[in-house]
N, C-alpha and C positions, 0 to 999 in steps of 0.2 A: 596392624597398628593404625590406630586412626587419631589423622591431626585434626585439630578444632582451634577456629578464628573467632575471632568477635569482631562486628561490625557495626557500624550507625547504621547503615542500609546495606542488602545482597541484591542487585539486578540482576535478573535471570533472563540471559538472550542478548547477544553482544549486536542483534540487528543494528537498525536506522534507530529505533525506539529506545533501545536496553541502553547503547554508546551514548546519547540523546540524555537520555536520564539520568546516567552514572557521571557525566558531566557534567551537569548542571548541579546535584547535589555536591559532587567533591567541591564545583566552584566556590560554595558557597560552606565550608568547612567541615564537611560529612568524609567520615572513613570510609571509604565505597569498594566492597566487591563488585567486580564483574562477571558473570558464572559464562562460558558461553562451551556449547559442546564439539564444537568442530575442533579441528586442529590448527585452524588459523582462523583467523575472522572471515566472510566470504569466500571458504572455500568451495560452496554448493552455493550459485545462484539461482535463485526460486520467483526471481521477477523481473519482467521487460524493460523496469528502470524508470518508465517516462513520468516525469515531474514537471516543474515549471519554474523556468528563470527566475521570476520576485520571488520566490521561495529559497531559492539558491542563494542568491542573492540576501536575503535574509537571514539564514543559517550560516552565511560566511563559507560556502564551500566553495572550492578551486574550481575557475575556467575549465581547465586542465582536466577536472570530474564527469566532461558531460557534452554531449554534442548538440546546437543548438538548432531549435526548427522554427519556420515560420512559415511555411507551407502545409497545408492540414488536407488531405486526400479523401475522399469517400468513395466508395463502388457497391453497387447491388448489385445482381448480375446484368440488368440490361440502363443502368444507369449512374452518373459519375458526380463527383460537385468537388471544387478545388476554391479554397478558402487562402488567399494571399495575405499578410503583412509586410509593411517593410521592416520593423522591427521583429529580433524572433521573442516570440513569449514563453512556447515549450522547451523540452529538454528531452536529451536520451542518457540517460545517465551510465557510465564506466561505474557498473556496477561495486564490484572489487575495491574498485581505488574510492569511491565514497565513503563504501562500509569503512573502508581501513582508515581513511583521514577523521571519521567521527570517532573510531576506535581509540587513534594515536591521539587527538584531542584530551578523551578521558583520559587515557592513561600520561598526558603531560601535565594534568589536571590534579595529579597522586591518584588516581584510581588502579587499584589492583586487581589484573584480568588475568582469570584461570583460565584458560586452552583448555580442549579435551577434557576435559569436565563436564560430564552428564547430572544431573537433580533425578537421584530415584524418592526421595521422599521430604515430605515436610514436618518441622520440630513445630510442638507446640508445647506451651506452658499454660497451665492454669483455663485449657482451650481453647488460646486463642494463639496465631503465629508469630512462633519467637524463632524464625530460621530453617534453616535447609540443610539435606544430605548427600551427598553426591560422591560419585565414583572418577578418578581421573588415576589412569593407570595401574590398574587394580588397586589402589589406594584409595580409602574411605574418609572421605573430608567430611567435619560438620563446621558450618560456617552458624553462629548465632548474631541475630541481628534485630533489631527494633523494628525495623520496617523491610519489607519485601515487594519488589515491583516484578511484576510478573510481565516480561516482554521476550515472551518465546514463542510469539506469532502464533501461529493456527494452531499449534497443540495446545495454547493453553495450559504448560506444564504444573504450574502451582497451583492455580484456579482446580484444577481437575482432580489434581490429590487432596484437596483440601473436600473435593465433593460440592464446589460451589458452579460449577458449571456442569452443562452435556457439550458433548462432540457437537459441532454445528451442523446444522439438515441441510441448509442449505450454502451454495458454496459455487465459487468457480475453481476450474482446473484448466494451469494451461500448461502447456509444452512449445516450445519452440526449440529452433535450431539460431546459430549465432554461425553466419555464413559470411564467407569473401565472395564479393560478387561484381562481374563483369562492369556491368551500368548502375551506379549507385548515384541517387540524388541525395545528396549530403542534406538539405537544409528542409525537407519533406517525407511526412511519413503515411503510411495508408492506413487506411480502416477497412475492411473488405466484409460486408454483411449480406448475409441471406444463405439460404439453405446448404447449396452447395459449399460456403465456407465454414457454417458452423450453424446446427441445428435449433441452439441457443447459447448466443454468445457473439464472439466476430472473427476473424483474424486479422494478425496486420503483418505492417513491414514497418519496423522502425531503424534509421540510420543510427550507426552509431559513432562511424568516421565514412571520409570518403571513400573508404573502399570494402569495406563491415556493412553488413545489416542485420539487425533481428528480425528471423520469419516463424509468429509465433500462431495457433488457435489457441482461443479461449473458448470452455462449453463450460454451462452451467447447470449445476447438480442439484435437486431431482430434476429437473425439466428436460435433460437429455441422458439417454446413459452411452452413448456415443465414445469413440474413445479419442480422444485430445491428439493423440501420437500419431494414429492410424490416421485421422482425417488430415494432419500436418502433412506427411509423408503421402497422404493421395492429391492434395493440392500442388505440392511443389513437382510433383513428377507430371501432372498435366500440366503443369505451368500455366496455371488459372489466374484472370484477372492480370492485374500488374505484374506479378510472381515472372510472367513471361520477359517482360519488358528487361530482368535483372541482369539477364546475358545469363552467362558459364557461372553458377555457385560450385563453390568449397564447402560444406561443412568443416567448420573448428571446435564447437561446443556445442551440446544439448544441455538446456534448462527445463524444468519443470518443476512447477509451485502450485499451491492450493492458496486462497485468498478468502475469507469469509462474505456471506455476500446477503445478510440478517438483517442488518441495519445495527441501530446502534439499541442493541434490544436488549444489554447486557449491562447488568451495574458493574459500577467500573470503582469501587472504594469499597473497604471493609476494615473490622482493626486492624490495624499493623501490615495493610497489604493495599496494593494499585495495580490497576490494571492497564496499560497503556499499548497502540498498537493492534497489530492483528488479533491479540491476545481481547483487545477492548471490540471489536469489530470495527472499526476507524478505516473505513474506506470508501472510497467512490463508485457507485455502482455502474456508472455509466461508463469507464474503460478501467475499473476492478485497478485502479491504484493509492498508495497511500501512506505511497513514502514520505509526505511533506507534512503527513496527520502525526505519524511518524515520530518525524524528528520536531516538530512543533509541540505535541503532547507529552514524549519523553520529554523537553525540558521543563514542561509546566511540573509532568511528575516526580521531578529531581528538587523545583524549588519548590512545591507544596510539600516534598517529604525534609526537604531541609530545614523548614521554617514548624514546621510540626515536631523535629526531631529537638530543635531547638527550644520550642516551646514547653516540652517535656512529656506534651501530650500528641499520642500517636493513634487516639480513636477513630474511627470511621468519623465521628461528628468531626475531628478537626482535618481531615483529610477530603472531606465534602465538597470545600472550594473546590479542587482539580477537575471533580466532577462537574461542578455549577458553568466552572469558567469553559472547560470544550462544551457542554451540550449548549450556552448559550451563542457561543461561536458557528457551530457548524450541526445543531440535531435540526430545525428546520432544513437546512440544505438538503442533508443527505436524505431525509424521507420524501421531498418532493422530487429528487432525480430519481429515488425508488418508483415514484407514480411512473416516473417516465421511463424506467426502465421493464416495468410491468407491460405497457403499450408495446415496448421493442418485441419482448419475448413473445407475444402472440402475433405480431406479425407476419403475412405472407410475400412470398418472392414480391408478386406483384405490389402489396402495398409498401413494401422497403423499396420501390422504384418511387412510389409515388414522397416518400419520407425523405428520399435522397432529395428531391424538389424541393422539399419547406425547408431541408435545411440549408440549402442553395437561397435562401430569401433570408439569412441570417445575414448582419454584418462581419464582420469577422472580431469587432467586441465581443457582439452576442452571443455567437458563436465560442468564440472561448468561453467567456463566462458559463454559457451553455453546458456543453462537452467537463468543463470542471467543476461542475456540479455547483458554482460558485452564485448562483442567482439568491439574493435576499426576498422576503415577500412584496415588498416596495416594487422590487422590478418583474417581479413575476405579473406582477398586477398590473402595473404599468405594458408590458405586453401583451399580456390577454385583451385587453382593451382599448391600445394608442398602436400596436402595430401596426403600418399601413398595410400587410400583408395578413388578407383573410386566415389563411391557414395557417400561417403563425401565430394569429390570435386563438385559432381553435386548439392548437397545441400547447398551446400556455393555460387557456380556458380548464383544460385535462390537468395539468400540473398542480393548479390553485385550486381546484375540484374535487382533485381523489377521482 
């Protein structure tokens, strides 16, 4: 038997993006599905977490969500740099409990979220997407709907049945493990680059209370075919770098997730459909995060689908804005930290000693702004040529240059 719903919008992907989205349209009077395929919201954690406080702070999510840093760590192998604030600015986010408070959000919001409900394919009318079909407990749902946002991160579920996108080339993959550990600095986390930690890409250590850490490698794909698991599991048994410092770990969890890592090379609006999210490629290339693109562009994609839905019209032309308003927020950003993350990947041991130096001549402004991809062209420019520091200007020089 197959039951059939009718909705103003179907969000597909109960992430940071899909909950993000589904709330923001129900806010604003939209009948909202929520498809998500797991059996609880964050049942599989697929990322490290790390965000940042004004964003936090911004989306209104709980203290309570997230453990706070302000110590920023670097290691090459033969070289260190340690970045202080008094204030924290980062975050390690309790993965789970975030996904679930955006979750509970929408669903306080009237949005109705289906569990365990997979999308094997997409409805069209007239050739264009009027909805989805999906399976939850051998039961065959079709949900019909005027607009479709597609936030089911890297696969891309909708996008891909609909035949508007390929699988992405390029990509990062990472694994970590989520350990109790003897010595934990709660308010600091590491970065660990160069060969022996990851042939492309880094590892780190991120707190995520005082006595939890996440110990994760990142490699990125085609540039390494290395495997993410094997080189975690050969670092932490030599106890390399910091990793030593941690005393006696426990293993409690293994995560592993895939993160797109293209740039923002992908149109992101079509009739009757958005793309938001991993799904959009909406991440930082410089530590592959993007939970705050996240939850910032699902809500844009919730009120551009509401005010479109209201409007009567659900074309690509009137769903344009969502597109307009992220790429002129953040497409300059994230292609000049691509320039600078093209520099990282060719890098040798040797010269990631010398890199750990210039970034040791950042302030710890800079330096954030830096690391979160957050530089506008004003300040880019402004440092390739007022930084007192030679090498930083030749670093920025590269950034503003291509």
């Amino acid at each position: 038997m197959v039951k059939e719903f009718n909705y103003d919008l179907v969000v597909v992907g109960a992430g940071p993006a899909g909950s993000s989205a589904a709330y923001s349209a129900a806010k604003l009077g939209c009948k909202v599905a929520l498809v998500e395929k797991e059996k609880v919201v964050a049942e599989t954690v697929r990322t490290s977490g790390v965000t940042w406080i004004d964003y936090c702070d911004e989306f209104g999510i709980p203290k309570e969500c997230y453990n706070p840093i302000r110590t920023y760590k670097f290691c090459s192998p033969k070289n260190k740099v340690e970045i202080t604030q008094e204030t924290p600015n980062a975050a390690v986010l309790d993965v789970r409990k975030t996904y679930r408070f955006l979750a509970e959000q929408a669903k306080e919001n009237g949005v109705d979220i289906f569990l365990d409900t997979t999308v094997n394919d997409v409805i069209k009318n007239d050739g264009k997407l009027s909805g989805i079909r999906a399976i939850s407990m051998n039961e065959e749902l079709v949900f019909h709907s005027r607009i479709v946002i597609d936030a089911s991160g890297f696969a891309s579920v909708i996008a891909k049945s609909l035949g508007i996108v390929n699988q992405w080339e390029r990509f990062g993959v990472g694994a970590e493990y989520e350990v109790d550990a003897e010595n934990v600095e709660a308010d600091s986390w590491w970065l660990m680059i160069g060969q022996m930690y990851s042939p492309a890409g880094y590892a780190w250590i991120f707190p995520v209370s005082k006595k939890r850490v996440r110990i994760g490698v990142g490699i990125g794909k085609p540039e390494s075919d290395v495997d993410p698991t094997k080189r975690l599991d050969e670092i932490i048994a030599d106890k390399l770098g910091p990793i030593k410092d941690l005393g006696t770990i426990t293993n409690k969890e293994f995560h592993y997730g895939l993160i797109p890592n293209e740039g923002l090379t992908r149109k992101t609006v079509y009739d009757n459909l958005i793309l938001v999210g991993d799904s959009a490629g909406m991440a930082n290339p410089l530590v592959l995060e993007g939970i705050r693109y996240a939850i910032k562009y699902g809500r844009l994609a919730g009120k551009v689908s509401a005010e479109s839905l209201n409007s009567g019209d659900t074309s690509e032309e009137s769903l344009e804005r969502y597109e307009h308003v992220w790429k002129k927020e953040i497409e300059i950003k994230i292609n000049s930290a691509h320039k600078v993350q093209k520099r990282w990947l060719n890098l040798t041991d040797d010269e990631w000693d010398k890199e750990i130096e210039i970034i040791s001549q950042l302030t710890a402004d800079e330096f954030l702004d830096f690391v979160r991809a957050d530089f506008s062209i004003s300040k880019i420019i402004k440092l390739a040529t007022h930084h007192p520091k030679f090498a930083v200007r030749q670093l920025f020089n590269i950034v503003r240059g291509g």
